[in-house]
Phi, psi and omega in degrees: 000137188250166205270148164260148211279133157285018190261001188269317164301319167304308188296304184292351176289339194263358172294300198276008178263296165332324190277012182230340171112355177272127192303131188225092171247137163317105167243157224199086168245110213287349190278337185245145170256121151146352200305165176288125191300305196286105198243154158197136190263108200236167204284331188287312152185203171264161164194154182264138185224121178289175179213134191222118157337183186257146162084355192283164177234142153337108146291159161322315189277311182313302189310301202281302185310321174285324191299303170318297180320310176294349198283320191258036168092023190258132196305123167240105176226148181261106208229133185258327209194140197314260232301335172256062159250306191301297164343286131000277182288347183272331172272330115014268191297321170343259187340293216271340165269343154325292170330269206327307199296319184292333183310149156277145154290092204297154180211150213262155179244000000 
């Protein structure tokens, strides 16, 4: 049986955030180790998303670097596998049509 690859997950995260309009960038910090591969950018706000193989698990430095991240409010989600990708992507649009309906409607003067 063969393993699905995390670079195979990483592509479908990236499928499907274009395919919804969302900016999906490669993060890459040379100075810190554990950062979130992902930033992604949605109409609702950014957020970071680690990418993992299925079944795979968080290094230590990941686990500590995403707590930090959350301490200072930031959005973390962690994806194994296309369904919770699929997941993913529902809270997203959830959240950002949520966002549109509270929002007031600027009006012109």
């Amino acid at each position: 049986m063969a393993r699905t690859r995390e670079s195979t997950i990483e592509d479908y995260l990236l499928s499907q955030c274009r395919a919804h309009g969302f900016l999906c960038l490669k993060f890459v910090s040379p100075a810190r180790g554990g950062v979130p591969d992902r930033i992604v950018v949605a109409p609702r706000g950014t957020v970071f998303v680690e990418v993992k193989r299925p079944g795979g698990q968080l290094r230590k430095l990941q686990q500590l670097t995403h707590a930090k991240l959350r301490r200072h409010g930031a959005e973390v989600h962690v994806v194994d596998d296309k369904p919770s990708i699929d997941v993913f992507i529902a809270h997203l649009l959830r959240t950002s049509s949520n966002q549109q309906r509270a929002a007031p409607c600027p009006t012109d003067t």
